[in-house]
N, CA, C and O atoms as a Tinker XYZ file with bonds, in Angstrom:
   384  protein
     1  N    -10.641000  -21.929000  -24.236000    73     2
     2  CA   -11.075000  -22.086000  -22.866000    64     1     3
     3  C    -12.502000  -22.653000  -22.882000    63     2     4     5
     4  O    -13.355000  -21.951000  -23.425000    81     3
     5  N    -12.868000  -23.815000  -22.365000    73     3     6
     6  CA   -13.915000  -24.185000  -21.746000    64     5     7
     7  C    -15.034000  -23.412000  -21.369000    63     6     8     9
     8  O    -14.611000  -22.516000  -20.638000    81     7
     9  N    -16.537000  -23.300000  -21.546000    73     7    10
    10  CA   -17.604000  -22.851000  -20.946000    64     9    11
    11  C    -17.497000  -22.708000  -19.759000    63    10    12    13
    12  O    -17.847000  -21.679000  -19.181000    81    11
    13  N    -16.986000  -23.737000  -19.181000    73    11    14
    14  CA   -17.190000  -23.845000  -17.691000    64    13    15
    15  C    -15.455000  -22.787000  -16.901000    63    14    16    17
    16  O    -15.600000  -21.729000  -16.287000    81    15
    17  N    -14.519000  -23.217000  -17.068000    73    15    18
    18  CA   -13.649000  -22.504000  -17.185000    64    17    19
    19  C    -13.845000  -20.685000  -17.645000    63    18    20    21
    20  O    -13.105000  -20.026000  -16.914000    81    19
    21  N    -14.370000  -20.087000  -18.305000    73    19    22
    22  CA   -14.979000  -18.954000  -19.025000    64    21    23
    23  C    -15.775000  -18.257000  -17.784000    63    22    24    25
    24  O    -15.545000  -17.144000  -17.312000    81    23
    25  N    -16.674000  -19.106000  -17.415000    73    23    26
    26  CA   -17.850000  -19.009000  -16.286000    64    25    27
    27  C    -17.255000  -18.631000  -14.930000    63    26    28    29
    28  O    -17.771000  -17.852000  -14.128000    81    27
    29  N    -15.966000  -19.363000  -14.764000    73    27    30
    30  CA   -15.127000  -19.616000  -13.435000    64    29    31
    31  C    -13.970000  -18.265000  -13.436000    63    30    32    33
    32  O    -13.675000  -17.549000  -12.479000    81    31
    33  N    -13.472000  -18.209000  -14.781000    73    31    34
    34  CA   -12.528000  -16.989000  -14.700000    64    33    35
    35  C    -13.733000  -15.612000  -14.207000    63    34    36    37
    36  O    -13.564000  -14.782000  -13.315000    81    35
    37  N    -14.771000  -15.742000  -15.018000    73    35    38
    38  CA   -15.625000  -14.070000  -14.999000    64    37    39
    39  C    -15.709000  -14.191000  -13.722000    63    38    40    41
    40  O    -14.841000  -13.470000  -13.229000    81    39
    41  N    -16.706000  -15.094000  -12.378000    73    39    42
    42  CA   -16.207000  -15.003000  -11.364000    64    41    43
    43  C    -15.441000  -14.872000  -10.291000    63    42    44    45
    44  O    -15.770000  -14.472000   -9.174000    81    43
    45  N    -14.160000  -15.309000  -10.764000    73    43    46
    46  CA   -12.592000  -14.606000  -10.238000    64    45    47
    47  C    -12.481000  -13.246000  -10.417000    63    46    48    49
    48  O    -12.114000  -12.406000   -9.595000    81    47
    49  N    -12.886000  -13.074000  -11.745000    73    47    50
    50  CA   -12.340000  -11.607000  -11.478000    64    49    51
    51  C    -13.497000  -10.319000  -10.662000    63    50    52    53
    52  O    -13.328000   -9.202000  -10.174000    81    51
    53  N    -14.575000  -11.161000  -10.852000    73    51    54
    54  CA   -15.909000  -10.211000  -10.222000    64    53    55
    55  C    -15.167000  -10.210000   -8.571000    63    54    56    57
    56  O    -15.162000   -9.195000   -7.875000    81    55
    57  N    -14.587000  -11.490000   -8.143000    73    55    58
    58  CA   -14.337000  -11.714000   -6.379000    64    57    59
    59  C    -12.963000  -10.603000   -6.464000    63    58    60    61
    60  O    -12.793000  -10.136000   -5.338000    81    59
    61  N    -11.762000   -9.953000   -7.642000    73    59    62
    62  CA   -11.009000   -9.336000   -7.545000    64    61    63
    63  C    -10.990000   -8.022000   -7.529000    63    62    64    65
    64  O    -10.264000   -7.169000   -7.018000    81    63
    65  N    -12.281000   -8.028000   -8.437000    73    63    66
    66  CA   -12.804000   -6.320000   -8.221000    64    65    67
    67  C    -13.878000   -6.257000   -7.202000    63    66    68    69
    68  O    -14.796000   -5.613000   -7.709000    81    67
    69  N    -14.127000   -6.552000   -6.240000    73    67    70
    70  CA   -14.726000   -6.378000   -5.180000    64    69    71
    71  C    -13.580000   -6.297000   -3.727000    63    70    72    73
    72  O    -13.632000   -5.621000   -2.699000    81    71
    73  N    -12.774000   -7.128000   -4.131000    73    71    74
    74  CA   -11.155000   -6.099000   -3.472000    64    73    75
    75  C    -10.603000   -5.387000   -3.453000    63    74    76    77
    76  O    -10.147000   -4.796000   -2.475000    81    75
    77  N    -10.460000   -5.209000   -4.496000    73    75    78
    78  CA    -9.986000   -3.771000   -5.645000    64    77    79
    79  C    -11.011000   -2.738000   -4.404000    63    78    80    81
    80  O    -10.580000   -1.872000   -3.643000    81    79
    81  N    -12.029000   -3.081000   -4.522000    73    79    82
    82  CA   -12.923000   -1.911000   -4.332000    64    81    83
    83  C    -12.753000   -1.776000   -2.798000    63    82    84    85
    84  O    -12.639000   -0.685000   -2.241000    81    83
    85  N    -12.748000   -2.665000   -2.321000    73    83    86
    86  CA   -12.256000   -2.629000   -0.380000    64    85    87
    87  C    -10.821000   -1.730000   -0.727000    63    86    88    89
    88  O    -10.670000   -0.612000   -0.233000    81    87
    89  N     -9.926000   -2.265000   -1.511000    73    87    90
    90  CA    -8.406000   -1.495000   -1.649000    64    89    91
    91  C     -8.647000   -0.194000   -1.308000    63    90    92    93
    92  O     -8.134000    0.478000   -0.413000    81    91
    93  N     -9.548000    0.114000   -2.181000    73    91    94
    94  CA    -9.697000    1.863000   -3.023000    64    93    95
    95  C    -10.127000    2.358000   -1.352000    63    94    96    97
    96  O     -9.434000    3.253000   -0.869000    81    95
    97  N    -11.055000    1.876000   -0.653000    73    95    98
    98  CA   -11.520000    2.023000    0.468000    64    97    99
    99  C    -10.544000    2.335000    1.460000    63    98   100   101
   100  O    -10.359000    3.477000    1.880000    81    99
   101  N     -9.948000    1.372000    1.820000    73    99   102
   102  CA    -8.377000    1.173000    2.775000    64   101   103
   103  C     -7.516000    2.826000    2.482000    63   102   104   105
   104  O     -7.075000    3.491000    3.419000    81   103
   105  N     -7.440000    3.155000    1.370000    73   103   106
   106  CA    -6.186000    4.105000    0.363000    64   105   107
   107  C     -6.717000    5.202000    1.093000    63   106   108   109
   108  O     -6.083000    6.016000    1.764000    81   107
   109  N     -8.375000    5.123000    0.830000    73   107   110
   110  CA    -8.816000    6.800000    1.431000    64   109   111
   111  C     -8.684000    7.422000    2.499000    63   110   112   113
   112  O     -8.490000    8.621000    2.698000    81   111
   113  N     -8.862000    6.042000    3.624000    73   111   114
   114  CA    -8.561000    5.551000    5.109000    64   113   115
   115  C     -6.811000    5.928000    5.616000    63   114   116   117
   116  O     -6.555000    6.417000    6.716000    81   115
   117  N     -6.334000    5.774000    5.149000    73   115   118
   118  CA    -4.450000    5.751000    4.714000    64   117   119
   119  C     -4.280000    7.181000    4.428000    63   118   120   121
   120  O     -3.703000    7.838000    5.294000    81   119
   121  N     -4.762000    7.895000    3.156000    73   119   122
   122  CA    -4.883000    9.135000    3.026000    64   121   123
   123  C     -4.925000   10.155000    3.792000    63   122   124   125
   124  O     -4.147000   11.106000    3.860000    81   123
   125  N     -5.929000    9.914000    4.414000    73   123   126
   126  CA    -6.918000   10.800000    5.673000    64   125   127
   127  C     -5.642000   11.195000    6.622000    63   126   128   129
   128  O     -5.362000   12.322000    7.031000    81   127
   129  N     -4.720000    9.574000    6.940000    73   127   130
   130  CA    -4.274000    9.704000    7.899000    64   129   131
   131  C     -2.832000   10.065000    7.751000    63   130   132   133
   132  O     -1.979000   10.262000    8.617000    81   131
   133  N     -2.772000   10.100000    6.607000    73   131   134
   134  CA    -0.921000   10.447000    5.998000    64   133   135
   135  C     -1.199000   12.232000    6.014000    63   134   136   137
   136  O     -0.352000   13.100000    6.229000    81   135
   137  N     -2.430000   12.384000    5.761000    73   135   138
   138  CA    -2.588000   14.398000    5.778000    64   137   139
   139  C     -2.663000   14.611000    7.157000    63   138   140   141
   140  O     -2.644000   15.796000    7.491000    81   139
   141  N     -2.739000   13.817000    8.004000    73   139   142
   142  CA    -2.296000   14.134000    9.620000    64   141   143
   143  C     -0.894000   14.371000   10.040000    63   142   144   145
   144  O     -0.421000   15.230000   10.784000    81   143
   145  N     -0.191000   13.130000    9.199000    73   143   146
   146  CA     0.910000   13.303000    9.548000    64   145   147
   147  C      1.424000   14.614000    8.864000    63   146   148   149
   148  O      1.977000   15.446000    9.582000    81   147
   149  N      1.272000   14.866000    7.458000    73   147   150
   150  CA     2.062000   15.848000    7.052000    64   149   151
   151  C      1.558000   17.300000    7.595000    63   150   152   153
   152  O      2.220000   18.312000    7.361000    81   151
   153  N      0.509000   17.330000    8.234000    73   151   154
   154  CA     0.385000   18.762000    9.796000    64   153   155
   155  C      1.545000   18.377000   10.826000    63   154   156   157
   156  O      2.088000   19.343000   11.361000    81   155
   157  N      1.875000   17.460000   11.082000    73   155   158
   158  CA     2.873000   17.659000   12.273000    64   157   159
   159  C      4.107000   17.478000   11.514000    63   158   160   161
   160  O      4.803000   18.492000   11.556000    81   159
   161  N      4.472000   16.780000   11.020000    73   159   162
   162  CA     5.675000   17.209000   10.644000    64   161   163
   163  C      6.031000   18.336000   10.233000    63   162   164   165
   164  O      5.317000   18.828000    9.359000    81   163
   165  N      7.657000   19.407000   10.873000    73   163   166
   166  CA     7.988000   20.462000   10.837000    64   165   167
   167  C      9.006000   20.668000    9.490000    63   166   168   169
   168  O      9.216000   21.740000    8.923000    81   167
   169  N      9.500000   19.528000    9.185000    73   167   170
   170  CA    10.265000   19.714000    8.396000    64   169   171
   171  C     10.632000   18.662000    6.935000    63   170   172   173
   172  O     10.523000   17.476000    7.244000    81   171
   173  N     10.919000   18.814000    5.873000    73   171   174
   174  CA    10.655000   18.426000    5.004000    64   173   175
   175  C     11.217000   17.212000    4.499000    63   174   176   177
   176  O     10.713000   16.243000    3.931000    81   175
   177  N     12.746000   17.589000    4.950000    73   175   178
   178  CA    13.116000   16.115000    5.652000    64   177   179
   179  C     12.953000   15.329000    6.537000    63   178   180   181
   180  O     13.929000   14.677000    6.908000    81   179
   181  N     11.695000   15.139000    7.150000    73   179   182
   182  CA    11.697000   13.880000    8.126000    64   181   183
   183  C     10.550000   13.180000    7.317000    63   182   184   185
   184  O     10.007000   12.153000    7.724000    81   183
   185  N     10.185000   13.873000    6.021000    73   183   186
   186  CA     9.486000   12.924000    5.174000    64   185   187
   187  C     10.064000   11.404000    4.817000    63   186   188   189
   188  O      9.340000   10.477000    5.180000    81   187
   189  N     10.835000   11.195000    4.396000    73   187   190
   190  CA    11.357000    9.951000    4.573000    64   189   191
   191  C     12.358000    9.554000    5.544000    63   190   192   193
   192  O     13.425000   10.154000    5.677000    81   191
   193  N     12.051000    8.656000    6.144000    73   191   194
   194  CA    12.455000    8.040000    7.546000    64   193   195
   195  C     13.092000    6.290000    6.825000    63   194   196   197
   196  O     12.378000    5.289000    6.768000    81   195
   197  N     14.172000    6.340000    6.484000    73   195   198
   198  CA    14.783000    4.850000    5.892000    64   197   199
   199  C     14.485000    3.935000    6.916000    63   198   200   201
   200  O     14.059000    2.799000    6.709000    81   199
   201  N     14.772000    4.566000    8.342000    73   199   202
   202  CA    14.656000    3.367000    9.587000    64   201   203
   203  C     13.599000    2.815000    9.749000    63   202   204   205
   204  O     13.463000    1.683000   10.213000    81   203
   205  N     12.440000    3.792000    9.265000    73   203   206
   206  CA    10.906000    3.537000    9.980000    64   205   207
   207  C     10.594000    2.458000    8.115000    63   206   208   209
   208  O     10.050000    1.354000    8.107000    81   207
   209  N     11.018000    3.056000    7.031000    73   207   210
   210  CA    10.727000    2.045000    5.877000    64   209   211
   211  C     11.499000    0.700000    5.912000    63   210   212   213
   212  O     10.754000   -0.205000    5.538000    81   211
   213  N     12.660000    0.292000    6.215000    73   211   214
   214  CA    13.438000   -0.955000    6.766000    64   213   215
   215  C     12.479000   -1.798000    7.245000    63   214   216   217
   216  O     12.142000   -2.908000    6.835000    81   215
   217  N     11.897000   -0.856000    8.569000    73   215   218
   218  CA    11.083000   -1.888000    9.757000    64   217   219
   219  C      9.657000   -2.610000    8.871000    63   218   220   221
   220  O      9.455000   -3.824000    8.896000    81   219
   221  N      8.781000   -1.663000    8.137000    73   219   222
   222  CA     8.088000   -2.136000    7.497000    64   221   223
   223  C      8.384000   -2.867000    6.846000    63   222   224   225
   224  O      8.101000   -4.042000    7.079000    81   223
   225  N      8.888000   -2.602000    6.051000    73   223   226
   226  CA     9.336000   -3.810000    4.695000    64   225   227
   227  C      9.632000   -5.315000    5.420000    63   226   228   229
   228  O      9.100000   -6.340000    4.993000    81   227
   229  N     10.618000   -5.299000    6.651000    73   227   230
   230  CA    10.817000   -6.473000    7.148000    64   229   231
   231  C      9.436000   -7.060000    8.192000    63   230   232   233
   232  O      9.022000   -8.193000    8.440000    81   231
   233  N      9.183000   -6.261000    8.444000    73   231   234
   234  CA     7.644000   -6.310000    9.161000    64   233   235
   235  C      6.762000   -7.303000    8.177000    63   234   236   237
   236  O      6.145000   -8.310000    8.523000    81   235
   237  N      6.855000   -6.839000    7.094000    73   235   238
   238  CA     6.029000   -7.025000    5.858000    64   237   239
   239  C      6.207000   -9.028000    5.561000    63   238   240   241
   240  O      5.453000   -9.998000    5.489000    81   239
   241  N      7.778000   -8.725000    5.470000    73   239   242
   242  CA     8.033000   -9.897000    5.241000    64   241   243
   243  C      7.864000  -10.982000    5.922000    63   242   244   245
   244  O      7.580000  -12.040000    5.360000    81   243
   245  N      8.021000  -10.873000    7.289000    73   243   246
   246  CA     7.207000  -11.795000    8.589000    64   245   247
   247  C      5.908000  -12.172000    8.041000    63   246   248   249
   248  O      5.647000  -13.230000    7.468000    81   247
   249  N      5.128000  -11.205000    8.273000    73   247   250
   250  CA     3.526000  -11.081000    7.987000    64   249   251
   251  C      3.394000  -12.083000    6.569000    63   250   252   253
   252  O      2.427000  -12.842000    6.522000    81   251
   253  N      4.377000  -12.070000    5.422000    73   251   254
   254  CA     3.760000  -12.433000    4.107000    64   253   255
   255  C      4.208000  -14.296000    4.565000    63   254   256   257
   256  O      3.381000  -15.161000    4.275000    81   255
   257  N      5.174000  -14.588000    5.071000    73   255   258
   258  CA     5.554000  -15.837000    5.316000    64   257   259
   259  C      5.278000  -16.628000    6.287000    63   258   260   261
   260  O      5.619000  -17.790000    6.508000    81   259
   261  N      4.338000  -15.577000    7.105000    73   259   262
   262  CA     3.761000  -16.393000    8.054000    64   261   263
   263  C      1.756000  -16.514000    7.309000    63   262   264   265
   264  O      0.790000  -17.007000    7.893000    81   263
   265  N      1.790000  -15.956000    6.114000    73   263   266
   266  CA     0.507000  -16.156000    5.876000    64   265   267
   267  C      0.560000  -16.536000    4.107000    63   266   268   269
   268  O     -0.195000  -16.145000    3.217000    81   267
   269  N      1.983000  -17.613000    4.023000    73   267   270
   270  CA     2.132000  -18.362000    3.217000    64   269   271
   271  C      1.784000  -17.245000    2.348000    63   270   272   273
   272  O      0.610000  -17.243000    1.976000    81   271
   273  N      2.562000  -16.250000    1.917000    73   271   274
   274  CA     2.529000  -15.160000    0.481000    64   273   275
   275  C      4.070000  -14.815000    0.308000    63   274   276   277
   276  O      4.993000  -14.419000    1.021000    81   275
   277  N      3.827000  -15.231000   -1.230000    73   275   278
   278  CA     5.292000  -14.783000   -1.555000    64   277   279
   279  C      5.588000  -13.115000   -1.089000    63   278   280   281
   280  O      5.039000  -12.019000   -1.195000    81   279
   281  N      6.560000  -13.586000   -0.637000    73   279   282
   282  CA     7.115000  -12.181000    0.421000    64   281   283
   283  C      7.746000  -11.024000   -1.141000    63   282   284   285
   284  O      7.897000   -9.806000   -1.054000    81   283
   285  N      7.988000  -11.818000   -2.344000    73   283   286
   286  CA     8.534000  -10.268000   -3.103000    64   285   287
   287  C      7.454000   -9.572000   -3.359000    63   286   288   289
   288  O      7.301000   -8.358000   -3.222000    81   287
   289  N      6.169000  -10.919000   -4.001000    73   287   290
   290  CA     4.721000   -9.954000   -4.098000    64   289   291
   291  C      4.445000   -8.740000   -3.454000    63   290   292   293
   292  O      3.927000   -7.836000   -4.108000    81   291
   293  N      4.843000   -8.509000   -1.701000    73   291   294
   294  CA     4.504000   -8.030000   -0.486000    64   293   295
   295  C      5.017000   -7.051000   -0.597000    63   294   296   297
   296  O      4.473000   -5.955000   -0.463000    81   295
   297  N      6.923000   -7.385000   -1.043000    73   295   298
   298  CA     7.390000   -6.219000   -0.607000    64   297   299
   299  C      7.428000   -5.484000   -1.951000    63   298   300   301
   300  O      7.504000   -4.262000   -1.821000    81   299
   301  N      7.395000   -5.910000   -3.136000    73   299   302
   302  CA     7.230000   -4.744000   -4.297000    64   301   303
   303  C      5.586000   -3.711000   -4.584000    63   302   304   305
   304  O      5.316000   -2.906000   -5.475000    81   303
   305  N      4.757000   -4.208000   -3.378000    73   303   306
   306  CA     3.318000   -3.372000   -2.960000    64   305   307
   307  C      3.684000   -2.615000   -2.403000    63   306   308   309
   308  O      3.296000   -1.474000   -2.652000    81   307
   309  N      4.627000   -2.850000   -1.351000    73   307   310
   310  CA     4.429000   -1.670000   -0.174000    64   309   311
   311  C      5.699000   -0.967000   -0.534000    63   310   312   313
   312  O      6.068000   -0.348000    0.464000    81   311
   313  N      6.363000   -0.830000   -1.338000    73   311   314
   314  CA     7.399000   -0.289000   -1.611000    64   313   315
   315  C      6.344000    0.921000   -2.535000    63   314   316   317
   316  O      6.125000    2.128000   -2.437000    81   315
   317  N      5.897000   -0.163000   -3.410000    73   315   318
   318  CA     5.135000    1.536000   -4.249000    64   317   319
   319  C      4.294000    1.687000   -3.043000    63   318   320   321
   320  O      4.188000    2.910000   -2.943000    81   319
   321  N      3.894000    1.363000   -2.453000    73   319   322
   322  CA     2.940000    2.871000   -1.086000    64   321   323
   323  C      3.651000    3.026000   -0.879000    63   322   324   325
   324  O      4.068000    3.986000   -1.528000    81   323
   325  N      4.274000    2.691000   -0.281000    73   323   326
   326  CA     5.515000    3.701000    0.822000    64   325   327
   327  C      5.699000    5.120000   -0.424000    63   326   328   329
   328  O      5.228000    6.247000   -0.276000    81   327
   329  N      6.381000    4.705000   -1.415000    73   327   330
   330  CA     7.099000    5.883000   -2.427000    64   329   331
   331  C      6.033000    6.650000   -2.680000    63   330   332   333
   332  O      6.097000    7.875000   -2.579000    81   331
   333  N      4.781000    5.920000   -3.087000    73   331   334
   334  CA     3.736000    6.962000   -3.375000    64   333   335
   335  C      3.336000    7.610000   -2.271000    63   334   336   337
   336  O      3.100000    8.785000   -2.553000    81   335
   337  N      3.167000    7.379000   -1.204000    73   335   338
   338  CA     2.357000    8.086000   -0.030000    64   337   339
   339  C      3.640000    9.342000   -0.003000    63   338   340   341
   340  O      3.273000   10.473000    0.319000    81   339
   341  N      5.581000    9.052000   -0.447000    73   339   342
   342  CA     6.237000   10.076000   -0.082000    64   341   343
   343  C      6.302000   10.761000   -0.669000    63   342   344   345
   344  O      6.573000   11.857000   -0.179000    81   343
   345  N      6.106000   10.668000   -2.189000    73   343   346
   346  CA     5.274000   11.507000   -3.124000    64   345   347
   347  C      4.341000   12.482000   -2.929000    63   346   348   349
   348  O      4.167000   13.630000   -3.340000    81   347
   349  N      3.652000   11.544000   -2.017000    73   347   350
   350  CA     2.137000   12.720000   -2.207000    64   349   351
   351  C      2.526000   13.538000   -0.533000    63   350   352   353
   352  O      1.694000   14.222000    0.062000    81   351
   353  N      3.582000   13.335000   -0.144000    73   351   354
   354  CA     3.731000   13.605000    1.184000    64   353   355
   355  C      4.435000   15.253000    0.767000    63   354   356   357
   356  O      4.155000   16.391000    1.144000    81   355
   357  N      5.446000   14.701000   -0.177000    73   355   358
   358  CA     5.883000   15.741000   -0.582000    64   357   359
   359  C      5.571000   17.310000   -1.353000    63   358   360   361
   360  O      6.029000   18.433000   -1.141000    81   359
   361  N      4.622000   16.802000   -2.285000    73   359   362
   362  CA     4.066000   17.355000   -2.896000    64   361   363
   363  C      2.850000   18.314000   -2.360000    63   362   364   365
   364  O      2.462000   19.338000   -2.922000    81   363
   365  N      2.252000   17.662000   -0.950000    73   363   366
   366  CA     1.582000   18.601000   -0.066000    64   365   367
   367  C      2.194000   19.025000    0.807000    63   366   368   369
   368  O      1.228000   19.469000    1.427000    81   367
   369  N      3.133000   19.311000    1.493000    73   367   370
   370  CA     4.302000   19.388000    2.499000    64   369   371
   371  C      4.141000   21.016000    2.044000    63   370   372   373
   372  O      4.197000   21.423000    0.884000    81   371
   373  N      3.981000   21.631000    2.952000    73   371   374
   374  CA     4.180000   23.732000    2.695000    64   373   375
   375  C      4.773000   24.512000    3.785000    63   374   376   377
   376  O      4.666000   25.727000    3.955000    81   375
   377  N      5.646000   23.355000    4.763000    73   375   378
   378  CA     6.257000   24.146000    5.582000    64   377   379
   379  C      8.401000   24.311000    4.819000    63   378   380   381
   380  O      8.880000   24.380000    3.687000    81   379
   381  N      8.930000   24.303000    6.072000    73   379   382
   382  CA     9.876000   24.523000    5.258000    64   381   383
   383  C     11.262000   23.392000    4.749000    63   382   384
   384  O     12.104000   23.775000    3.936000    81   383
């Protein structure tokens, strides 16, 4: 690789971890608000909602093709949130 090329990658990735770091930001934001939900929800099954994950995912896919992004990129992200947030939904969940 090129000097100049070398110079250009370290800057890519400095502009990727400064997203990264907005990400980490967004997650905590998301967090906050997924431990809201799991106070109101009564029951342990209405943790996953297939209808309400469908809508996203296709939601998702609008959004990625109308802003020229490969839509599998899109939907294999929000598939792991979705699973992870039901994960962690679950795993704090103490009613019945």
């Amino acid at each position: 690789m090129s000097p100049q090329n070398k110079t250009r990658l370290k800057n890519l990735r400095k502009q990727i971890d400064r997203l990264d770091d907005n990400l980490i930001k967004i997650f905590k934001k998301r967090t906050v608000v997924v431990k809201e939900v799991i106070r109101i929800k009564e029951y342990k099954n209405q943790i996953v909602d297939k209808k309400r994950i469908n809508k996203i995912l296709s939601d998702i896919k609008k959004k990625s093709l109308n802003n020229n992004i490969d839509p599998k990129i899109t939907n294999r992200i929000w598939k792991n949130i979705i699973w992870a947030y039901i994960d962690f939904e679950k795993k704090n969940f103490k009613k019945k």
